[in-house]
C-alpha beads as a LAMMPS data file, in Angstrom:
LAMMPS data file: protein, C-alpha beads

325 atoms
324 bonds

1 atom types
1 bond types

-500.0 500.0 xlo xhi
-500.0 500.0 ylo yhi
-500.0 500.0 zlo zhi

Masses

1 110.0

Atoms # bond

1 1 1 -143.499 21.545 150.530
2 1 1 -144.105 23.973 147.913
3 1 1 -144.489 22.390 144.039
4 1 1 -141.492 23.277 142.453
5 1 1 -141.247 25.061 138.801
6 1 1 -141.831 23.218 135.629
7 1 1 -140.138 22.989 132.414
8 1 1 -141.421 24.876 130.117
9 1 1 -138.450 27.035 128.129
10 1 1 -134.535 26.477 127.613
11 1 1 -133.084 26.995 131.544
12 1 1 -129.977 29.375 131.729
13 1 1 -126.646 28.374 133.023
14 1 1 -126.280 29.454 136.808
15 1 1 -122.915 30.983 135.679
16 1 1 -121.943 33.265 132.902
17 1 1 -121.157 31.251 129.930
18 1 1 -117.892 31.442 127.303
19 1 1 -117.754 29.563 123.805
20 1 1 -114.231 27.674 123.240
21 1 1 -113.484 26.610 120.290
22 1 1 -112.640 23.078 121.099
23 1 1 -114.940 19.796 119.986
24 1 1 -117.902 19.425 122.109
25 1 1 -118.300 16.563 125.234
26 1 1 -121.635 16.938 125.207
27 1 1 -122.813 16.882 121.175
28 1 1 -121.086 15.098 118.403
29 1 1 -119.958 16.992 115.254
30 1 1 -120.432 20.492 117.888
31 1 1 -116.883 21.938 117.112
32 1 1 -116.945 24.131 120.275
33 1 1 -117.657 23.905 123.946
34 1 1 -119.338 26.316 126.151
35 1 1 -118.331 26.890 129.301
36 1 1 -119.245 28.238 132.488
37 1 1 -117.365 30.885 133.954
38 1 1 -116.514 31.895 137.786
39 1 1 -119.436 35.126 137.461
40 1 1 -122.743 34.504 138.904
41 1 1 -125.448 35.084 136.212
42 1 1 -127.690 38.587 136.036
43 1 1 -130.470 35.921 135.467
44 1 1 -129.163 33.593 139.004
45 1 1 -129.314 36.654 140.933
46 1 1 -132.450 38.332 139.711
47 1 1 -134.125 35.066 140.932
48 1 1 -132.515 35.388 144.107
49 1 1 -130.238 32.209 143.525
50 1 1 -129.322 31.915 146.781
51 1 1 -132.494 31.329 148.312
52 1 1 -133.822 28.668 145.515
53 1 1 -134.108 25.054 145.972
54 1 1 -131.497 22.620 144.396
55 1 1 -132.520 19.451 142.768
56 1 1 -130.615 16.789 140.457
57 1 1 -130.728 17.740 136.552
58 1 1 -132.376 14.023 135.330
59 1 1 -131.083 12.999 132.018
60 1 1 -134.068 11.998 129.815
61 1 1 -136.546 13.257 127.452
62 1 1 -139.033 16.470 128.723
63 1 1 -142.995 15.110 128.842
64 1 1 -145.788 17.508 130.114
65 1 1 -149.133 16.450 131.514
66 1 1 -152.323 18.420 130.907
67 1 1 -155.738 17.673 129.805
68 1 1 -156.546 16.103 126.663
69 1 1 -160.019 14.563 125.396
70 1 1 -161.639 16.109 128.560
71 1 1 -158.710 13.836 130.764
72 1 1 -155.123 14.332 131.691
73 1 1 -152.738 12.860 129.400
74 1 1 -149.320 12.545 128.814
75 1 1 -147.845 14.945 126.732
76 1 1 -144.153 14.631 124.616
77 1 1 -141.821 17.658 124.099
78 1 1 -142.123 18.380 120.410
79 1 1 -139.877 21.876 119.440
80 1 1 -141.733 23.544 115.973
81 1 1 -138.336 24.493 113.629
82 1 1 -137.365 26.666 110.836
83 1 1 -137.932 25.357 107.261
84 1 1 -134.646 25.103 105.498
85 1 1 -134.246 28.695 104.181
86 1 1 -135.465 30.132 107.379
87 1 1 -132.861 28.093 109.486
88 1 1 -130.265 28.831 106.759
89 1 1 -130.625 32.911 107.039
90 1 1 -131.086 32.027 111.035
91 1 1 -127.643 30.940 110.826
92 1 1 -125.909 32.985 108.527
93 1 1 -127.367 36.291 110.311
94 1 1 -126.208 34.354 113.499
95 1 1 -122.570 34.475 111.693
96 1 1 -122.334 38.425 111.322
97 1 1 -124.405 40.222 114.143
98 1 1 -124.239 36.627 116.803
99 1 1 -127.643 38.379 118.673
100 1 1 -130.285 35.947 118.115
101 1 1 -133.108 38.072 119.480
102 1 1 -132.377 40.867 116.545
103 1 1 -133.204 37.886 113.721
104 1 1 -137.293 39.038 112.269
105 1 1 -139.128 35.677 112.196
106 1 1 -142.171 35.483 109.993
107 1 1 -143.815 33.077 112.121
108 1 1 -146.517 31.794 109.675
109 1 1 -144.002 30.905 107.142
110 1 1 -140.671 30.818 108.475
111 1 1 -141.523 26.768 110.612
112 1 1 -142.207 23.562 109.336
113 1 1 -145.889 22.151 110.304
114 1 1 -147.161 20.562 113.179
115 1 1 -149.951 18.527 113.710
116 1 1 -153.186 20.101 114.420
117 1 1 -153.150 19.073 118.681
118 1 1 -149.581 20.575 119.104
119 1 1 -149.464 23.292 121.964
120 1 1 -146.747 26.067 122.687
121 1 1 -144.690 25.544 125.930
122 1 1 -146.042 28.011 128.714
123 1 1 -143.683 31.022 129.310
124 1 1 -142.401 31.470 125.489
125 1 1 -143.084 34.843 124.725
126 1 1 -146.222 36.379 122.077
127 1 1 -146.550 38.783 119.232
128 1 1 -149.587 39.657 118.098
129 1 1 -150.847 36.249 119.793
130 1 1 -148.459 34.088 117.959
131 1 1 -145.622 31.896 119.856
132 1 1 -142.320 33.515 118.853
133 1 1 -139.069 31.430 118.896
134 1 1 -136.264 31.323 121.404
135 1 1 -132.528 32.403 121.051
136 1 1 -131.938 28.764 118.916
137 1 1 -134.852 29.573 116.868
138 1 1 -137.179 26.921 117.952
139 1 1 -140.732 26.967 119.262
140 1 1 -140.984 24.698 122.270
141 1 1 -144.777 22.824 122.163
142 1 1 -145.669 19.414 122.931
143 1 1 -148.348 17.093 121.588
144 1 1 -150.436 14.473 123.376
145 1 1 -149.056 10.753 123.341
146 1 1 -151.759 9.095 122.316
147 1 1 -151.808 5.074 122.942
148 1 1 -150.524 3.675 119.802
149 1 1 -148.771 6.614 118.762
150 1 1 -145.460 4.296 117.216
151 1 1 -142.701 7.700 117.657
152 1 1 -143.695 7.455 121.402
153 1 1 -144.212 4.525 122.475
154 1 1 -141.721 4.969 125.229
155 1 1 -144.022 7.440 126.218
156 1 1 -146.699 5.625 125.783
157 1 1 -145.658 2.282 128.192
158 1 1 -145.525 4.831 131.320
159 1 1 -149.214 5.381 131.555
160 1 1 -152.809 3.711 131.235
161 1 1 -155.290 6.585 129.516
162 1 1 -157.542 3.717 130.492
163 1 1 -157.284 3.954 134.366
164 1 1 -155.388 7.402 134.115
165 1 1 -152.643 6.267 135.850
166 1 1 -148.673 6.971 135.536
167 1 1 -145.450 4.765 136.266
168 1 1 -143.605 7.029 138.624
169 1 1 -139.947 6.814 140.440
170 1 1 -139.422 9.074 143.447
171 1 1 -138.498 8.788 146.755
172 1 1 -140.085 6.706 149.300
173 1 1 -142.150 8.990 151.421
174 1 1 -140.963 7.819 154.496
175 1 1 -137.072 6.872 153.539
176 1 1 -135.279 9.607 151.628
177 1 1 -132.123 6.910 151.080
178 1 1 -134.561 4.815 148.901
179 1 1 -136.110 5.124 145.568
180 1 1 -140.077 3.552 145.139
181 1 1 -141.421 2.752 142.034
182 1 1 -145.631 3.090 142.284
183 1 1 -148.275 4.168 139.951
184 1 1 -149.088 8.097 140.511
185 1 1 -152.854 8.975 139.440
186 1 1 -152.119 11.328 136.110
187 1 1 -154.850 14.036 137.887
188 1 1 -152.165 14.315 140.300
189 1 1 -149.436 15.241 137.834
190 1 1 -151.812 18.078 136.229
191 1 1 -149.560 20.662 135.235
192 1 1 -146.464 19.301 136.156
193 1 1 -143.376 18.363 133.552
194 1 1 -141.577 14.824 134.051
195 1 1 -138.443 13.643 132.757
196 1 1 -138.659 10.126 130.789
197 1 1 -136.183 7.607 131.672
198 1 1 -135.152 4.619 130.397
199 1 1 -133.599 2.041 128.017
200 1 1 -134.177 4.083 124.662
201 1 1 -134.001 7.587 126.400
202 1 1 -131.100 9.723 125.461
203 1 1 -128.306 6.631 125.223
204 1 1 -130.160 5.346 128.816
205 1 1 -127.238 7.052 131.221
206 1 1 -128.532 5.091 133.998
207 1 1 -128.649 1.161 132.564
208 1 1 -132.322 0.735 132.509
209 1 1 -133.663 -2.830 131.006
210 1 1 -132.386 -4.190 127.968
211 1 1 -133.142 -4.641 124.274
212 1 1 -134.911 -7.299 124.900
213 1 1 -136.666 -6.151 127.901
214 1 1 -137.000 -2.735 127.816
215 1 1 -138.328 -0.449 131.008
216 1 1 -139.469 3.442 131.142
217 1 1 -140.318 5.497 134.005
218 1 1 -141.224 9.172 134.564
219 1 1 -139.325 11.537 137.528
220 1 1 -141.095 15.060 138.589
221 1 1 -139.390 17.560 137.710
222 1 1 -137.564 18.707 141.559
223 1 1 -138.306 15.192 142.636
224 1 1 -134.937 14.950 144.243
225 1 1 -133.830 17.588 146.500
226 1 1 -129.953 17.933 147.077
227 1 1 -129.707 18.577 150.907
228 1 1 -125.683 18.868 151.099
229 1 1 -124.902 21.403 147.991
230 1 1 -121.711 23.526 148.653
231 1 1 -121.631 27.346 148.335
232 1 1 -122.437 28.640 144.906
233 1 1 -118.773 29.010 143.773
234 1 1 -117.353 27.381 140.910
235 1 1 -114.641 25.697 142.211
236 1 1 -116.673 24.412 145.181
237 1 1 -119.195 22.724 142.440
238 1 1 -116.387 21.491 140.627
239 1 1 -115.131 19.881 143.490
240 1 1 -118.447 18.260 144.400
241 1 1 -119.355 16.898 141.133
242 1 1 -115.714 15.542 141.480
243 1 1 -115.599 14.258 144.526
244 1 1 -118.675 13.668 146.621
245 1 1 -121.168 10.199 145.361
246 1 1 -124.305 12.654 145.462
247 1 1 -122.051 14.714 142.996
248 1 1 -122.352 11.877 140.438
249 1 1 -125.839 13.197 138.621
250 1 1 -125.796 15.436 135.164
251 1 1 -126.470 18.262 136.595
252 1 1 -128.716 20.979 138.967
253 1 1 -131.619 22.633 138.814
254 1 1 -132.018 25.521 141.150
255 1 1 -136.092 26.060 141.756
256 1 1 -136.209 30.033 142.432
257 1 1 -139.092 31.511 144.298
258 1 1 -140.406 33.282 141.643
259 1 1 -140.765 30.404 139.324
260 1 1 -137.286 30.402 137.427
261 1 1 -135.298 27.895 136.651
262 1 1 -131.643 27.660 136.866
263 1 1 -129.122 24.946 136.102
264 1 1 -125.370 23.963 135.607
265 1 1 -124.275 20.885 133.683
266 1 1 -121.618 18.413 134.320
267 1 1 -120.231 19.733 130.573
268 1 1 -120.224 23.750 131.793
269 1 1 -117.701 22.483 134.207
270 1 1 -115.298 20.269 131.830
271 1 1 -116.493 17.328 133.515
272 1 1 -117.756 13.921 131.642
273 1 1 -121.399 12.916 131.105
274 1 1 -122.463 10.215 131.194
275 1 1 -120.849 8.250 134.058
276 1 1 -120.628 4.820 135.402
277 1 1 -121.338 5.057 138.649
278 1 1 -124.436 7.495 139.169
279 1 1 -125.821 8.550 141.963
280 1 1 -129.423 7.671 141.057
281 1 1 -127.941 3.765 140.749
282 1 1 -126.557 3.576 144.599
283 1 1 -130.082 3.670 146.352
284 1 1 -132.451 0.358 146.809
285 1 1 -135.418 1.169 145.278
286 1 1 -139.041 -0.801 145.915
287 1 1 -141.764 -1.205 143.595
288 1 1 -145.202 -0.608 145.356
289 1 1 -147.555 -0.173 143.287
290 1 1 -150.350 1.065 145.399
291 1 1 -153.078 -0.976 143.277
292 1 1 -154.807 -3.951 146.079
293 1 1 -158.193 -1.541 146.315
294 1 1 -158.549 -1.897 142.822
295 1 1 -159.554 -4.502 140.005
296 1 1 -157.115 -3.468 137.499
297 1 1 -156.984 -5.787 134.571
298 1 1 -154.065 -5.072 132.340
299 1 1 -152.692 -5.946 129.203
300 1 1 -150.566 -8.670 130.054
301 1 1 -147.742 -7.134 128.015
302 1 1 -147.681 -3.405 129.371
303 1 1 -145.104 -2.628 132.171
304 1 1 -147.717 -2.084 134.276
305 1 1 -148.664 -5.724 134.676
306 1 1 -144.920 -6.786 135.382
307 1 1 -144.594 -4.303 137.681
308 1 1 -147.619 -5.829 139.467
309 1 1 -145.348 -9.105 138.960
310 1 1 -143.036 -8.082 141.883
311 1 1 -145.129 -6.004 143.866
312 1 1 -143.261 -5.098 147.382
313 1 1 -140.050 -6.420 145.683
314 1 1 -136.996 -4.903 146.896
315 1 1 -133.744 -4.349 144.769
316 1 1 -130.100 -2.960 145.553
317 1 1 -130.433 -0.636 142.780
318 1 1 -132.263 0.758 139.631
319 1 1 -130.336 -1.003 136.901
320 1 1 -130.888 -4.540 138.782
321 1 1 -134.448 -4.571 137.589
322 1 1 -135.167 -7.075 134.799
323 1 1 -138.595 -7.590 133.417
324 1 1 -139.568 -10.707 131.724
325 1 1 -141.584 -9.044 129.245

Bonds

1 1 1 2
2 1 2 3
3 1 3 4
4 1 4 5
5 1 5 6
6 1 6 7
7 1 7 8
8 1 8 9
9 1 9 10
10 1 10 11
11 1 11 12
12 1 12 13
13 1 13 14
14 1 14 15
15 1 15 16
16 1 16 17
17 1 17 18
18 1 18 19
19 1 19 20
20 1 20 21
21 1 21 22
22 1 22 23
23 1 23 24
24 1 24 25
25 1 25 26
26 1 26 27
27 1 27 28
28 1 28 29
29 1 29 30
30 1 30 31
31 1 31 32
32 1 32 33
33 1 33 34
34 1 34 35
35 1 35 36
36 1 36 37
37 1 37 38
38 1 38 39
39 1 39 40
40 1 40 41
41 1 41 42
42 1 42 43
43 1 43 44
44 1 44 45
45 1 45 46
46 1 46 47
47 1 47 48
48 1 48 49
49 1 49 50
50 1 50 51
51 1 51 52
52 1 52 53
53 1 53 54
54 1 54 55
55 1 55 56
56 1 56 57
57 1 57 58
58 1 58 59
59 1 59 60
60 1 60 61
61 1 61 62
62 1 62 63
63 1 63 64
64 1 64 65
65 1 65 66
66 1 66 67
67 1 67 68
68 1 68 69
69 1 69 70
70 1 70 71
71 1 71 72
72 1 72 73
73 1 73 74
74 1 74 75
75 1 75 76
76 1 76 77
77 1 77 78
78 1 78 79
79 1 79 80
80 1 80 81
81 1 81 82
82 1 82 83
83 1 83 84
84 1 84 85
85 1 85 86
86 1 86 87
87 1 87 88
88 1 88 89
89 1 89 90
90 1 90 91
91 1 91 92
92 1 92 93
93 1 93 94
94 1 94 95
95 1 95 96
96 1 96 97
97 1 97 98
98 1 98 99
99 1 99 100
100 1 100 101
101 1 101 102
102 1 102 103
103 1 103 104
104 1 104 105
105 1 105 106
106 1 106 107
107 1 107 108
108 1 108 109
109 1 109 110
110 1 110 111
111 1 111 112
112 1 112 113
113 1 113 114
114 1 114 115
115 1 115 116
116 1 116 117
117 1 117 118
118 1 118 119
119 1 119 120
120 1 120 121
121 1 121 122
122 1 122 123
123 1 123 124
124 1 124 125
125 1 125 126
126 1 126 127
127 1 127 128
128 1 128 129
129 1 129 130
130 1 130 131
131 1 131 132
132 1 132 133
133 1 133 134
134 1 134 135
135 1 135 136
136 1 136 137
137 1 137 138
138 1 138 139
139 1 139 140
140 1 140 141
141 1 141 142
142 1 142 143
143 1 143 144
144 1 144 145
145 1 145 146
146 1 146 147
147 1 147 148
148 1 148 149
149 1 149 150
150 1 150 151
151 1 151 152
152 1 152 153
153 1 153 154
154 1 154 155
155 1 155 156
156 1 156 157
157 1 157 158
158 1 158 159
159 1 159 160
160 1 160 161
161 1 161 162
162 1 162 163
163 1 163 164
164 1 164 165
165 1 165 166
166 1 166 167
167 1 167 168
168 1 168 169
169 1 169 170
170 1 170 171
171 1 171 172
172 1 172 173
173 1 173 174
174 1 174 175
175 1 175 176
176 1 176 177
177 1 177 178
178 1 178 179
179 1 179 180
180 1 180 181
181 1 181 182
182 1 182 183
183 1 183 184
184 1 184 185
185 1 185 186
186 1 186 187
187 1 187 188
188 1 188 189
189 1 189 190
190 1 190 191
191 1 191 192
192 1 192 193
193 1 193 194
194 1 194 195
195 1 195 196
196 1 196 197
197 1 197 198
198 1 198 199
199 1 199 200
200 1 200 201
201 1 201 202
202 1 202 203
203 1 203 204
204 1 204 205
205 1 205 206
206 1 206 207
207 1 207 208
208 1 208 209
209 1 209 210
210 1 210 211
211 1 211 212
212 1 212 213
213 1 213 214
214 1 214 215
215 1 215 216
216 1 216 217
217 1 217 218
218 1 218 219
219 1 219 220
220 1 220 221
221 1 221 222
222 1 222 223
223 1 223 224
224 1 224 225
225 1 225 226
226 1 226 227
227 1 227 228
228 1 228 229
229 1 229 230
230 1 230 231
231 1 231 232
232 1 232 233
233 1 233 234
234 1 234 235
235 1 235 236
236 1 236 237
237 1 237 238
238 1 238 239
239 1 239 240
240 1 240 241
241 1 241 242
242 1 242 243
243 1 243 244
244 1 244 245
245 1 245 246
246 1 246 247
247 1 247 248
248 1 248 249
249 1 249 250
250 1 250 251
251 1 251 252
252 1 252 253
253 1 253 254
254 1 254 255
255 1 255 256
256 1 256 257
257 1 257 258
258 1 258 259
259 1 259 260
260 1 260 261
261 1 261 262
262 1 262 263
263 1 263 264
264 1 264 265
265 1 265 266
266 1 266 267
267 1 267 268
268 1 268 269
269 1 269 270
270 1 270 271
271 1 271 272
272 1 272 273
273 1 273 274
274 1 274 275
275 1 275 276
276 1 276 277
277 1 277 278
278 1 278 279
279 1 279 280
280 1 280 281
281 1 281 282
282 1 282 283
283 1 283 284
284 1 284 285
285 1 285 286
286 1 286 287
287 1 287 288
288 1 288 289
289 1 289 290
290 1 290 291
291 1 291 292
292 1 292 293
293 1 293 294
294 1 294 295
295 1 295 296
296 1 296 297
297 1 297 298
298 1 298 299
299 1 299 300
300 1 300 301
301 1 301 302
302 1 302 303
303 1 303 304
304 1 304 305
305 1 305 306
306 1 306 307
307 1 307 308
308 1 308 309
309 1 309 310
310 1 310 311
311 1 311 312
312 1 312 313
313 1 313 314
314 1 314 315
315 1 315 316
316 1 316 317
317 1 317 318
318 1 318 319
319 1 319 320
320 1 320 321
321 1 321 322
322 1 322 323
323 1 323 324
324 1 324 325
């Protein structure tokens, strides 16, 4: 199978979008709602939409891994924004010409700083060999997550910079209807964006841990495949996301041949996110953490070491794990 795109700018909407002015689903205090319409995006079809591969839309927090200190590491989606003024004439010239890509940014003055080791996302277009910002006037970069790095920390509990290792969910390799938790060698990941999971991840849509015992894991970026998508008509989706239990995810990702991305949200379709009942919650999963050729000693407080705890476990679902951490 071919490795499938990664994330590395703000995806369109499969569909042509519409802004309603109704208060947002999706963000609090957002007094509109936008909308997907029944017209197949210029973008979707340029790709060649049809012929792209569909994969669940994970609901977490975007990490990156690339090399670091002469290793891979794990790296955290950072966005460089406007300083007050510059974000305040962003808007108001947003207000009376609503064409983003007319605004003149003054790059070197315009953003707020960044430490030293932040990157620019891949893809994000140049001008005169600076990163230029994107229709919401951001800069998407990322920085390295270093070990005890407090603001990600989340981050940080999903891999071992020591052993260069990486707490990964996926599907078993030999079961598509289960879910394996193992430890993925971070020189295998090179390249790739994740999605970070968990108990404080984005309001933790899928029940992971608990205050008290918290739990983070990382999902590649077109790790699950959707094998039974309808045609590419709004009302079909609708009706799948409605209707069918592999429906119950955030959203898609279409993986186009040339290295596009495309998605649709739950929230372009007027449905609810998040849910109860998700899809990613109604497979077993099994921890295997791939480790018995190896002497690993590990901090006996890292997840790492309680994963090793139940080893070969099995469990009836995602949110049934508990750690005693």
């Amino acid at each position: 199978m071919r490795r499938l795109g990664s994330v590395q700018r703000k995806m369109p909407c499969v569909f042509v979008t519409e802004v309603k002015e109704e208060p947002s689903s999706k963000r609090e205090h957002q007094p509109f709602k936008v909308l997907a319409t029944e017209t197949i995006s210029h973008k979707a079809l340029d790709a060649d939409i049809y012929s792209a591969i569909p994969t669940e839309k994970v609901d977490g927090t975007c990490c990156y891994v690339t090399t670091y200190k002469g290793q891979p590491y794990l790296w955290a989606r950072l966005d460089r924004k406007p300083n007050k003024l510059a974000e305040k004439r962003f808007k108001n010239f947003l207000h009376s010409k609503q064409n983003s890509k007319e605004f003149f940014w003054n790059v070197e003055e315009d953003f707020k700083p960044v430490p030293e080791c932040w990157i620019p996302a891949k893809e994000i277009e140049q001008l005169n060999g600076n990163p230029m910002p994107d229709e919401n006037g951001h800069i998407p970069g990322w920085v390295p997550v270093e070990k005890n790095n407090k603001p990600y920390c989340w981050h940080s509990s999903v891999v071992n910079y020591e052993f260069e290792l990486a707490l990964v969910l996926k599907h078993h390799p030999d079961d598509p209807g289960l879910l394996e938790i193992s430890t993925v060698p971070l020189s295998d990941l090179l390249e790739q964006t994740l999605e970070l999971i968990g108990t404080n991840i984005n309001g933790n849509p899928y029940g992971l841990g608990s205050k008290k015992h918290p739990l983070h894991l990382l999902i590649p970026h077109g790790a699950f495949q959707i094998r039974n998508l309808p045609s590419l008509k709004h009302n079909d989706l609708l009706s799948w996301f409605e209707g069918c239990r592999e429906g119950k995810i955030e959203g898609i990702v279409w993986h186009c041949n040339d290295g596009c991305l495309i998605k649709v949200h739950r929230h372009h379709l007027g449905l609810r996110w998040p849910i109860l009942d998700t899809y990613m919650n109604s497979k077993p999963v099994i921890i295997n953490m791939n480790l018995n050729k190896y002497d690993y000693a590990f901090d006996t407080k890292c997840l790492f070491n309680h994963f090793l705890k139940i080893d070969n476990q099995k469990f009836g679902r995602l949110k049934d794990i508990i750690l005693d951490v």
